[in-house]
TIKOL-59970 format. One record per residue (C-alpha): residue in one letter; x, y, z; residue number from 0. Coordinates in pm, whole numbers, always signed. Layout:
<pts>
PT  code      xx      yy      zz  pos
PT     A       X       Y       Z  NUM
...
</pts>
This chain:
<pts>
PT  code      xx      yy      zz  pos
PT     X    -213   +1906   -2875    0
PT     X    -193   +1565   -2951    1
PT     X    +102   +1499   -2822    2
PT     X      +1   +1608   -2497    3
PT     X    -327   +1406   -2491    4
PT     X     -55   +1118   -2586    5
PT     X    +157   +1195   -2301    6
PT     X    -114   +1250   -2041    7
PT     X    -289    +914   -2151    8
PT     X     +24    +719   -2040    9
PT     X     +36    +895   -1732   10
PT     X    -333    +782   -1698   11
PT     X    -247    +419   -1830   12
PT     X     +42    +405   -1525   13
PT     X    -208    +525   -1246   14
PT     X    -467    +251   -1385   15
PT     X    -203      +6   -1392   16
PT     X    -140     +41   -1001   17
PT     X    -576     -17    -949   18
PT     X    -541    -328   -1159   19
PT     X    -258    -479    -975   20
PT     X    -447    -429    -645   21
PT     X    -763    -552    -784   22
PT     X    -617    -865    -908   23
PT     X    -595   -1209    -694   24
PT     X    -297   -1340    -752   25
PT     X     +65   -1186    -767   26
PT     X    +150   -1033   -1140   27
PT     X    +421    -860   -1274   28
PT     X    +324    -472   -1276   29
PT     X    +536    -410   -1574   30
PT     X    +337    -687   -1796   31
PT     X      +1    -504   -1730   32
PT     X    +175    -165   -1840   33
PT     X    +351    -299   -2145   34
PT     X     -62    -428   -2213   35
PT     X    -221     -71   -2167   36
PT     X     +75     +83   -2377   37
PT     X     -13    -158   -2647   38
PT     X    -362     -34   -2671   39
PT     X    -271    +276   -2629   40
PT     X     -40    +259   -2962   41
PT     X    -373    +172   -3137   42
PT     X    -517    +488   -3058   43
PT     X    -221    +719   -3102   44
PT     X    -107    +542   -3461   45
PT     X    +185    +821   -3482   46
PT     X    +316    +763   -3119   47
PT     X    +578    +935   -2996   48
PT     X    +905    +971   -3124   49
PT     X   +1175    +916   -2863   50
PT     X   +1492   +1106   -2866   51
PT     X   +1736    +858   -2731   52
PT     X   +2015   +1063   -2504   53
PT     X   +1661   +1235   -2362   54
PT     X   +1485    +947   -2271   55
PT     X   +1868    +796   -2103   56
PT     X   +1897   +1187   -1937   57
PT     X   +1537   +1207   -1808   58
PT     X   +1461    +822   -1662   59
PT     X   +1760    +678   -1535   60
PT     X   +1999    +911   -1332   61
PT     X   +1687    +958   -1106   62
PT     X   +1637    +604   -1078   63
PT     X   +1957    +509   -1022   64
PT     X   +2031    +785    -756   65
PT     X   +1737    +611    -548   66
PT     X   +1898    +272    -550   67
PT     X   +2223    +417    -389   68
PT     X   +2046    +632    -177   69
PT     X   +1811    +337     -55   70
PT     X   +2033     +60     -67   71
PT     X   +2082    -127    +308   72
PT     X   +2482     -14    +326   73
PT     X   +2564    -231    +569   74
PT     X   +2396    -522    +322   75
PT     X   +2669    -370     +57   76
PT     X   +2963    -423    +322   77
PT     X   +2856    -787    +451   78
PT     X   +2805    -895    +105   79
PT     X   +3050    -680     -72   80
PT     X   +3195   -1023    -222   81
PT     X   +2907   -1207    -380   82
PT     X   +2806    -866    -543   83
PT     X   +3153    -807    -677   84
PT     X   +3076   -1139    -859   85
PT     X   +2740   -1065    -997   86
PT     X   +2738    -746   -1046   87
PT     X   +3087    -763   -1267   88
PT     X   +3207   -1128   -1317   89
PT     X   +2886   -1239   -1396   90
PT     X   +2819    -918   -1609   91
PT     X   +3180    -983   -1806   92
PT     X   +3067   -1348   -1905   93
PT     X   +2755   -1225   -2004   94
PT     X   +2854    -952   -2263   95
PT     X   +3135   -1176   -2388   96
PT     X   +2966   -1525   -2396   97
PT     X   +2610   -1380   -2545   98
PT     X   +2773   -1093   -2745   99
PT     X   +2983   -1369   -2999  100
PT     X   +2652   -1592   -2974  101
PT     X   +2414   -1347   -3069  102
PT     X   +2664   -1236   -3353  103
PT     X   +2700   -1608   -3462  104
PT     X   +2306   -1627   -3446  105
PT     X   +2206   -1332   -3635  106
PT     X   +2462   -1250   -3899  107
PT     X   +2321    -916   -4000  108
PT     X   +2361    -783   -3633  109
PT     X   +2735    -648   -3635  110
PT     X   +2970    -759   -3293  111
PT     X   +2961    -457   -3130  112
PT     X   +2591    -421   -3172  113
PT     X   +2569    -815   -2997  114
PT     X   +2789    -653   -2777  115
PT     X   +2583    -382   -2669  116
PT     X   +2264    -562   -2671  117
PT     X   +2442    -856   -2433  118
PT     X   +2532    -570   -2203  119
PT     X   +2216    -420   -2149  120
PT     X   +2047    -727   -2056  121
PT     X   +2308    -789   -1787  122
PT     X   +2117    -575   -1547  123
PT     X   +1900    -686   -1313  124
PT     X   +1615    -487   -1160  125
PT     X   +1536    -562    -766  126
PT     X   +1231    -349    -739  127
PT     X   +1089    -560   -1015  128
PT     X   +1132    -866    -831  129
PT     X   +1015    -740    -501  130
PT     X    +695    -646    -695  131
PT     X    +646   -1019    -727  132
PT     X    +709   -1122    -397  133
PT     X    +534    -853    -214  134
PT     X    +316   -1096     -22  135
PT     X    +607   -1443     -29  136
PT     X    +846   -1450    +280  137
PT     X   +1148   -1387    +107  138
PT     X   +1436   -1425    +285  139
PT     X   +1607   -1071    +418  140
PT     X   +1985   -1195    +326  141
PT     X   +1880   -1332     -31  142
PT     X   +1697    -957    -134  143
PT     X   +1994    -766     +13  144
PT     X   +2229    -987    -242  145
PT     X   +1961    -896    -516  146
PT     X   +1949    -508    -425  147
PT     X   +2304    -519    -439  148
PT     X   +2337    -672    -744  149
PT     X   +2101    -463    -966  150
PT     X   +2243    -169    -806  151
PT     X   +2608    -232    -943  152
PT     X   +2506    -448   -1254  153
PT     X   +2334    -134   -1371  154
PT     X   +2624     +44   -1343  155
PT     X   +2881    -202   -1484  156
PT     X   +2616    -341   -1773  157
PT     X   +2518     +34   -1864  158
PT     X   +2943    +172   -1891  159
PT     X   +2979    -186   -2120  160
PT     X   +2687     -64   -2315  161
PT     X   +2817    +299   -2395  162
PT     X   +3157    +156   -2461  163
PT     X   +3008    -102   -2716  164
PT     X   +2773    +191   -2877  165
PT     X   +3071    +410   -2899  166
PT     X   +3248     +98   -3099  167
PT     X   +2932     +63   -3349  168
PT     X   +2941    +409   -3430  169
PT     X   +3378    +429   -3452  170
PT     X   +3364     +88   -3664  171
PT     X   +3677      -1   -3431  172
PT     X   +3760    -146   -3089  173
PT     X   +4059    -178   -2939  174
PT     X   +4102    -401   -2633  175
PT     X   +4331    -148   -2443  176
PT     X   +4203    +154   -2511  177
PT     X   +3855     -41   -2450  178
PT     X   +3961    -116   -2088  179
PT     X   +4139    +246   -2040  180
PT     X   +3834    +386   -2129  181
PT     X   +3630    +170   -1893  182
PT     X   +3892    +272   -1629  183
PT     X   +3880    +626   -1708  184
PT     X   +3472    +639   -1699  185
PT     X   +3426    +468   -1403  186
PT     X   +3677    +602   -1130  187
PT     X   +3623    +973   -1311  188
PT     X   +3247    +863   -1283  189
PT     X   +3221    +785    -918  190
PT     X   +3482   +1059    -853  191
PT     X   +3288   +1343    -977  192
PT     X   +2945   +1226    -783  193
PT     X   +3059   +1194    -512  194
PT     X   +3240   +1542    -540  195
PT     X   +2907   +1744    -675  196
PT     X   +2705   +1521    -389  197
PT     X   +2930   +1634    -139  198
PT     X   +2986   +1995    -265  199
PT     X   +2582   +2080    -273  200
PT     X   +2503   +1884     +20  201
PT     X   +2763   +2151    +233  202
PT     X   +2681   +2405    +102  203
PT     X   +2257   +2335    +178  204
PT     X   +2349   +2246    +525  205
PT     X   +2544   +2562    +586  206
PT     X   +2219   +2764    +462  207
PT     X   +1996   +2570    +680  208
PT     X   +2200   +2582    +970  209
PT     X   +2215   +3000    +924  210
PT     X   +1851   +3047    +790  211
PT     X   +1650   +2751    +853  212
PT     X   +1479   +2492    +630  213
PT     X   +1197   +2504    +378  214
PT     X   +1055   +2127    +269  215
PT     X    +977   +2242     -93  216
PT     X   +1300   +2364    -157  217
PT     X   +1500   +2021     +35  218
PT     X   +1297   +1781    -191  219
PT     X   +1398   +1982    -485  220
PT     X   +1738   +1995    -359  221
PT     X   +1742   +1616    -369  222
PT     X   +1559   +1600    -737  223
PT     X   +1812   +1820    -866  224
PT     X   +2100   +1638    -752  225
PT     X   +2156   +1314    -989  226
PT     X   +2121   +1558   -1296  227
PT     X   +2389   +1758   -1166  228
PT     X   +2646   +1471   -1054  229
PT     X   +2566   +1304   -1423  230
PT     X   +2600   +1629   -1619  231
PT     X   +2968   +1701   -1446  232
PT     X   +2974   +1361   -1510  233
PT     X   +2921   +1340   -1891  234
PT     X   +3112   +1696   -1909  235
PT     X   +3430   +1499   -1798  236
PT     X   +3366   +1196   -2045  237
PT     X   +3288    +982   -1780  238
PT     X   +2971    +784   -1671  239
PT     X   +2714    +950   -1510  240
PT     X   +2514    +640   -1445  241
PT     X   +2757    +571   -1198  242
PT     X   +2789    +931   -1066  243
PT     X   +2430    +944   -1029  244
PT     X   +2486    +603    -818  245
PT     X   +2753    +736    -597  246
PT     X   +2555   +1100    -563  247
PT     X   +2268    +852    -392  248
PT     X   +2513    +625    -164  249
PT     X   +2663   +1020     -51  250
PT     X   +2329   +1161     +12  251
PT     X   +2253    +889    +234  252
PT     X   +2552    +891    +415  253
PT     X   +2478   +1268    +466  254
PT     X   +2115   +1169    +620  255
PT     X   +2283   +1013    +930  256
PT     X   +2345   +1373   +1035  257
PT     X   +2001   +1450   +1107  258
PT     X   +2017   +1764    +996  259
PT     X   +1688   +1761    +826  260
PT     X   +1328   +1806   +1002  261
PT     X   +1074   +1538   +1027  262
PT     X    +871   +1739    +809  263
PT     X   +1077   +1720    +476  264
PT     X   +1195   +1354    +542  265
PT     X    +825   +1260    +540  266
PT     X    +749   +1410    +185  267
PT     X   +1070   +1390     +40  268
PT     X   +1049   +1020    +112  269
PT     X    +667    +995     -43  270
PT     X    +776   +1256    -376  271
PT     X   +1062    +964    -461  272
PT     X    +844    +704    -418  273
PT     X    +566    +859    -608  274
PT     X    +874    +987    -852  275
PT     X   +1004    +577    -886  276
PT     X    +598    +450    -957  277
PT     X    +567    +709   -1206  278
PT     X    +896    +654   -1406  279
PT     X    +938    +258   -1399  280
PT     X    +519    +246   -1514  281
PT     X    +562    +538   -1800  282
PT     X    +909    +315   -1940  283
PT     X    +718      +6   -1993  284
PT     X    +392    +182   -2109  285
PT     X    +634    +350   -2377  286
PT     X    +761     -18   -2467  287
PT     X    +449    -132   -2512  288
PT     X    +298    +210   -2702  289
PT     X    +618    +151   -2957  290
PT     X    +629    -228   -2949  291
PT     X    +449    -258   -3275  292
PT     X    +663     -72   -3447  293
PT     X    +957    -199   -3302  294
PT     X    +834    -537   -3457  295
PT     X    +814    -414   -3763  296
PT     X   +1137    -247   -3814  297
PT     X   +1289    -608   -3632  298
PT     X   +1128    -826   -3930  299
PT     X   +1340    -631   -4188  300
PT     X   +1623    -696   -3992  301
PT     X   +1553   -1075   -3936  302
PT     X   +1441   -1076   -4366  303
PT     X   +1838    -963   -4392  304
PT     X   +1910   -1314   -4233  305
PT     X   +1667   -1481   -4516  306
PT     X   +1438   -1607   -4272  307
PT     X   +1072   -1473   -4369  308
PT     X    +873   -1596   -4093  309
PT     X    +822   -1385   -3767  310
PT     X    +891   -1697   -3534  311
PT     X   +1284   -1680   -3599  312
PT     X   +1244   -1359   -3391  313
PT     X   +1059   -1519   -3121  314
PT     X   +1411   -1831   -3143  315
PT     X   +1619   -1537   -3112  316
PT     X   +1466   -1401   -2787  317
PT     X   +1415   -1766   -2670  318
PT     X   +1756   -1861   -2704  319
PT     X   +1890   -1533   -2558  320
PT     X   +1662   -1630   -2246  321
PT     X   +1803   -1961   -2201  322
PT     X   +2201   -1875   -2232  323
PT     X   +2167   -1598   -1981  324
PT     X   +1928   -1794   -1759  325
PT     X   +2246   -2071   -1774  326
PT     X   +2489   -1827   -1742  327
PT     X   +2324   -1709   -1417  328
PT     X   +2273   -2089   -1300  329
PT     X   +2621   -2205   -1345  330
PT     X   +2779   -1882   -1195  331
PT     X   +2551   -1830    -896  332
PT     X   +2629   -2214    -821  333
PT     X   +2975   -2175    -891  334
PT     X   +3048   -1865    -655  335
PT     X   +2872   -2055    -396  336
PT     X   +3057   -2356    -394  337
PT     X   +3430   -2129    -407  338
PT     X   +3254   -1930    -149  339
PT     X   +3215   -2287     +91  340
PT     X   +3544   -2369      +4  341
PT     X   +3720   -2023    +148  342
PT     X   +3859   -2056    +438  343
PT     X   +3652   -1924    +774  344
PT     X   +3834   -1615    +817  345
PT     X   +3788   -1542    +427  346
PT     X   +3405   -1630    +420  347
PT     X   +3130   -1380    +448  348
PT     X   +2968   -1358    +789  349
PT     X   +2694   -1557    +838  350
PT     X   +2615   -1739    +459  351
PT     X   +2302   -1899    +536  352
PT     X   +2208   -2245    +296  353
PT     X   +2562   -2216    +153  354
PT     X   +2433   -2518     -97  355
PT     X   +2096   -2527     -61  356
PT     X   +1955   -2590    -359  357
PT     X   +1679   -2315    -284  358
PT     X   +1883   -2044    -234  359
PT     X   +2027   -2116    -592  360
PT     X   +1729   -2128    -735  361
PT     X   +1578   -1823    -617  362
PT     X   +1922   -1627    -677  363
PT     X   +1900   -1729   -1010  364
PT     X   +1533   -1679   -1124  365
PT     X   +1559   -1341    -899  366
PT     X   +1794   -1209   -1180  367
PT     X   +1452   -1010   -1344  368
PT     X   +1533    -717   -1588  369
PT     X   +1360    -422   -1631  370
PT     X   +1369     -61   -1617  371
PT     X   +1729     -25   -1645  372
PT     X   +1733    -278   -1920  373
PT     X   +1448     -97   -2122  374
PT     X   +1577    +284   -2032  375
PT     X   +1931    +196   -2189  376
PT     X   +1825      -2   -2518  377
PT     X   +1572    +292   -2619  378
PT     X   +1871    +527   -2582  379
PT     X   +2007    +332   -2871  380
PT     X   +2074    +613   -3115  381
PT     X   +1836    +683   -3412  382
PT     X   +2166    +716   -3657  383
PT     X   +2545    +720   -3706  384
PT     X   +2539    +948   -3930  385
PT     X   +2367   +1180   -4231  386
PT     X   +2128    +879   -4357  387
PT     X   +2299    +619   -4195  388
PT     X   +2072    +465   -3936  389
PT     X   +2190    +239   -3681  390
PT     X   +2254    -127   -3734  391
PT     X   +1974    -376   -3617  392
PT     X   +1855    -123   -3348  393
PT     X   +1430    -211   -3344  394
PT     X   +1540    -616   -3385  395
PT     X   +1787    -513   -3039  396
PT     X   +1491    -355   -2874  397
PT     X   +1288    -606   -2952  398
PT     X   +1499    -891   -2823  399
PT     X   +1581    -694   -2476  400
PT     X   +1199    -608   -2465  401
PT     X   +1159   -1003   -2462  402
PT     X   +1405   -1087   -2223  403
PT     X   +1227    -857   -1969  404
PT     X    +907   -1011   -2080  405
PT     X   +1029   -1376   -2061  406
PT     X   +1250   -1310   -1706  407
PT     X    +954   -1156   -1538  408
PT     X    +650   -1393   -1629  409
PT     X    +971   -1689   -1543  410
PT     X   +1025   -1515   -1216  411
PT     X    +609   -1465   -1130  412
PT     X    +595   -1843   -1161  413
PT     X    +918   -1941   -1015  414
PT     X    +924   -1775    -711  415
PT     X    +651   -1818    -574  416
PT     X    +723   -2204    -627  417
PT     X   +1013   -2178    -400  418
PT     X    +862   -1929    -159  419
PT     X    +579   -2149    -115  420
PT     X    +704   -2367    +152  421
PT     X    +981   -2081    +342  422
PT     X    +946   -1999    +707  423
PT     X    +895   -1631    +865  424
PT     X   +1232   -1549    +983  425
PT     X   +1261   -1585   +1360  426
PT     X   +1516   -1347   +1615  427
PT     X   +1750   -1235   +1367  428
PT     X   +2011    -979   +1374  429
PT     X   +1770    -738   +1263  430
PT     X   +1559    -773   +1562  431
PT     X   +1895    -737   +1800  432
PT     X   +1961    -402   +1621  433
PT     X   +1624    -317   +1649  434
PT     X   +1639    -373   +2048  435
PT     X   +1974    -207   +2045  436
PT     X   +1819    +122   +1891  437
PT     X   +1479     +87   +2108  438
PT     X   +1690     +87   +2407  439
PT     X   +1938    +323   +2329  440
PT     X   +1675    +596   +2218  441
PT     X   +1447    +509   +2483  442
PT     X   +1754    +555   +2733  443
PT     X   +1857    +907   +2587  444
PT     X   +1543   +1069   +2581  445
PT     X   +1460    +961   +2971  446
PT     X   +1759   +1190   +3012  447
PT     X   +1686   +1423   +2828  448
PT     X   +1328   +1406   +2960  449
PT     X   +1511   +1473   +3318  450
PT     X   +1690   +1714   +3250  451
PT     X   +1438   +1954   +3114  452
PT     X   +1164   +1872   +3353  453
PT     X   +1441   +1997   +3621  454
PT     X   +1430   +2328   +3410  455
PT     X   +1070   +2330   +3342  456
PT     X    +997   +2271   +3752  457
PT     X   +1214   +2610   +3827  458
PT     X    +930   +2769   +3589  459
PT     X    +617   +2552   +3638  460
PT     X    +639   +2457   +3997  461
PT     X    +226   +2421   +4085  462
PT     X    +191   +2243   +3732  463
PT     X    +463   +1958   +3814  464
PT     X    +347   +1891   +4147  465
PT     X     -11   +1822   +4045  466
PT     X     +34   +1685   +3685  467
PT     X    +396   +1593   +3634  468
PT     X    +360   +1208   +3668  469
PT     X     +23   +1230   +3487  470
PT     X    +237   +1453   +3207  471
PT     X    +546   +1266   +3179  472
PT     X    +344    +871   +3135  473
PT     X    +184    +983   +2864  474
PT     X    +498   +1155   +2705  475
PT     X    +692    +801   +2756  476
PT     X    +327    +638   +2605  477
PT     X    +375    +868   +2295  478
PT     X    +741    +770   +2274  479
PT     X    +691    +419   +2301  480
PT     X    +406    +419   +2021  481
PT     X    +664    +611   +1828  482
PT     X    +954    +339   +1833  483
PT     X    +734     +67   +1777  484
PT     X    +660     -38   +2134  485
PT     X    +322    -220   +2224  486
PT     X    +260     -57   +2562  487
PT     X     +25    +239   +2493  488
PT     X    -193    +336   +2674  489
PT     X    -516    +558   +2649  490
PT     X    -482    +920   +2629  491
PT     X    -705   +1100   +2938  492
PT     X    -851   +1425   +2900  493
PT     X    -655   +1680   +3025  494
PT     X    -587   +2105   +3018  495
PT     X    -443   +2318   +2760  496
PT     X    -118   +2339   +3015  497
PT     X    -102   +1992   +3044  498
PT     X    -131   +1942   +2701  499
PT     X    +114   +2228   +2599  500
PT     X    +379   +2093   +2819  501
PT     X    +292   +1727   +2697  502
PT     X    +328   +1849   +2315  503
PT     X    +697   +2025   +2466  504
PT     X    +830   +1742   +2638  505
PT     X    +736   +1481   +2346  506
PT     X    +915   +1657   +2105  507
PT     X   +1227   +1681   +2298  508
PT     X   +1186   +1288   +2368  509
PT     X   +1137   +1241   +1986  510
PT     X   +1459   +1437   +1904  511
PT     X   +1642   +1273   +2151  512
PT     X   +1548    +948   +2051  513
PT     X   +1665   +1027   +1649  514
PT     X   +1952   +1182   +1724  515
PT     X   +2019    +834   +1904  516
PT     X   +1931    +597   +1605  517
PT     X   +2099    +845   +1381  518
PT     X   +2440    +770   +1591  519
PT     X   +2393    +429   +1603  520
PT     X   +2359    +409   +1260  521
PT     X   +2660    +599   +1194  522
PT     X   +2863    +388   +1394  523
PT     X   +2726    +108   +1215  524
PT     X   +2578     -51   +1513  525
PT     X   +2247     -87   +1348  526
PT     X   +2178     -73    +950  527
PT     X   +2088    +262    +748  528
PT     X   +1796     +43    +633  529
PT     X   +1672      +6   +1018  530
PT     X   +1792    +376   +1141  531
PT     X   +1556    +470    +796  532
PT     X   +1230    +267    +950  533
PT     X   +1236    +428   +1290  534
PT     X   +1318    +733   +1190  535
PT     X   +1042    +794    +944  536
PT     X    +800    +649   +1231  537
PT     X    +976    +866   +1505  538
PT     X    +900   +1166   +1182  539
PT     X    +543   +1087   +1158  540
PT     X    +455   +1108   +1496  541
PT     X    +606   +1445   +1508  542
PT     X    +440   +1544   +1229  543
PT     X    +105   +1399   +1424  544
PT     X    +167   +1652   +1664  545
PT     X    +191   +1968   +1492  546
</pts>
């Protein structure tokens, strides 16, 4: 029973934590006020829970990670497929190397592959984190898209470079080619097999629906279901199923640009993953902080091993840690974009804005936050390698990596806004052409569609059409236009069930038309998944509004 108070106290601690972020004045890091409340909570609850690591891994982050690839702009991925590539696995290689030998030279009593693993899983980065921060700050569109694309593949690459260095710890070997076999083998298996389970389930759900019809409940646990399948094939096949959760999302949303679905089930599938993503991220860090004093504890003993007594060497450790990957970020980040400058045209990525502004450095550098995905993999560390043989330095790596996030996000809440402070709104950008594109394009296709089944509707409503049909039809296009985003609306008038009926009939068909457009323009990526998502879900709601 206690355990269960325990567990629904946390969930309580994460729905507080939202109230006191809205309540307070000034931009703060959501996790920091959850890592707070989990700290009080742990003097409560003295026992706390005991976390078994491969549940904690299963349960938190295929979810998580199937919502980044499902969410991520895709046409962000493709225009900035190159600086990703470097962040998300040059920068990530440096990183495990160059930290991994330093934090092995620093702290003796942590073995290499330990360094190793601890240097990998604080080579992800965590976007939502930093969009937390600068929820209210005009950040610019391009520099977020790099970030999102970043975190999204430096989980992947960071997390595979963390099992790999695990697996060395607990084999006492490491081999450089069988090391990068094995790297081959999990990620290309990995992607391979979510992509296959995404693609198997998603046919066979939209043959049922197109022969019996769709229920909402049962879509949004289709989709819930889904990265725990693609990572247990996954895992099955000794591959990663990080990434097969990743490439499960990126299918799924590919699969969305059919339209298949109704406007009912988009709606609350897209408000269950949100809620889902709130409630996971805040109950992580509210664990951290309900088993941070612990972790302490355990961390001194490993620190006493170096013969340093006092609890400050810990605090130099983390410090350090910080600065190196803070530089390694800096140099790199400055670095790709002076090769990137140097490229010829026809090599260069379309439109780099700033390609040396010092701004854009800085914020691409103190937007590297970590956090869930950094916190999720180093309490999956394993309890033991064996009958009584527990594993090396594990609470001094948690506490370390628990620092890091700590350090990079209060860094981040004070940077960023610094460099934000002074950035202008974004004028007519290519978003705002593929917004146009889609307005007109929908708007366009469901005038024609309108036309066509008010000639059918005439054949049956003759009377009604000549006395109401202009009447009818304005506030149809009024409905539609509030539904895209337009600002001509205009007030509704009071008219008669018929009218009304045959309003309702006609705005639906408009609506329909008008997604089915955006959904083709987005798969002829003529506008961006991202933008096809926002007008859909509006062009969803007000269906919804109508019953």
């Amino acid at each position: 029973m206690e355990l269960i108070s325990l567990i629904l106290t946390i969930f309580i601690a994460v729905l507080i934590s939202g109230a006191i972020l809205r309540v307070l004045p000034i931009p703060f890091p959501l996790p920091l006020i959850q890592i707070a409340l989990g700290m009080l909570i742990s003097g409560v609850f003295n026992e706390g829970i005991t976390l078994n690591p491969d549940i904690f891994f299963f349960l938190f982050l295929p979810p998580l990670l199937f919502m980044d690839g499902w969410r991520i702009p895709k046409d962000s991925l493709r225009r900035d497929r190159l600086g990703i590539f470097h962040l998300a696995f040059g920068l990530v290689l440096i990183t495990v190397l160059g930290l991994g030998y330093l934090i092995n030279w620093m702290i003796p009593a942590m073995p290499l592959p330990v360094a190793f693993a601890l240097a990998a899983i604080v080579s992800p980065t965590d976007a939502v984190a930093v969009s937390g921060i600068t929820r209210k700050l005009p950040v610019p569109k391009r520099i977020m898209s790099l970030l999102e694309g970043e975190a999204l593949f430096n989980d992947a690459s960071g997390l595979v470079a963390f099992r790999l260095a695990v697996a060395a710890t607990a084999t006492g070997t490491f081999v450089l080619s069988s090391a990068t076999l094995s790297f081959l083998w999990v990620a290309i298996v990995g992607l391979l097999a979510g992509v296959v389970v995404a693609r198997a389930l998603i046919f066979v759900r939209n043959q049922f629906i197109r022969r019996y019809g769709e229920e909402a409940g049962s879509e949004i646990l289709f989709s819930l279901l889904m990265p725990f399948c693609a990572y247990m094939l996954a895992e099955h096949l000794e591959a990663s199923g990080i990434l097969a959760a990743v490439a499960a999302g990126i299918t799924l949303a590919h699969s969305d640009l059919s339209g298949l679905e109704g406007a009912m089930t988009r709606v609350r599938r897209y408000v269950v993953w949100d809620m889902l993503q709130f409630t996971l991220n805040g109950t992580m860090f509210v664990l951290l902080g309900e088993q941070l004093p612990g972790i302490f504890h355990g961390a001194m003993d490993v620190v006493r091993e170096t013969g340093h007594q006092n609890p400050s060497w810990m605090l130099l450790y983390a410090l350090v840690i910080c600065i190196v990957l803070s530089l390694f970020r800096f140099v790199w980040v400055a670095a790709i974009l002076w090769i990137l400058n140097k490229l010829p045209k026809r090599y260069r990525p379309q439109n780099l804005p700033e390609q040396l502004s010092s701004r854009v450095l800085w914020l691409i550098s103190f937007g590297g936050v970590r956090g869930a995905v950094t916190l999720a993999g180093v309490m999956s560390l394993p309890l033991t390698l064996g009958p009584n043989t527990p594993f090396p330095a594990r609470d001094l790596a948690i506490f370390l990596a628990a620092s890091v996030i700590i350090v990079s996000l209060i860094s981040a809440s004070i940077a960023l806004p610094y460099f934000l402070k002074n950035q202008a709104k974004a004028q007519y950008t290519e978003r705002e052409e593929q917004r146009l594109l889609a307005w007109n394009s929908a708007h366009d296709e469901a005038n024609r569609i309108l036309a066509t089944l008010v000639e059918k509707e005439k054949e049956l409503y003759h009377d009604f059409f000549e006395h109401h049909g202009e009447d009818t039809l304005q506030r149809v296009l009024d409905n539609l236009h509030e539904a895209l985003g337009s600002p001509d609306q205009s007030d509704t008038q009071s008219v008669t069930r018929q009218q009304y009926e045959m309003e309702m009939r006609l705005t639906k068909a408009a609506l329909h038309a008008a997604r089915s457009t955006i959904f083709k323009l987005a798969r002829q990526q003529k506008i961006s998944d991202e933008l096809a998502r926002e007008m859909t879900h509006r062009l969803d709601m007000n269906e919804m509004r109508l019953g």
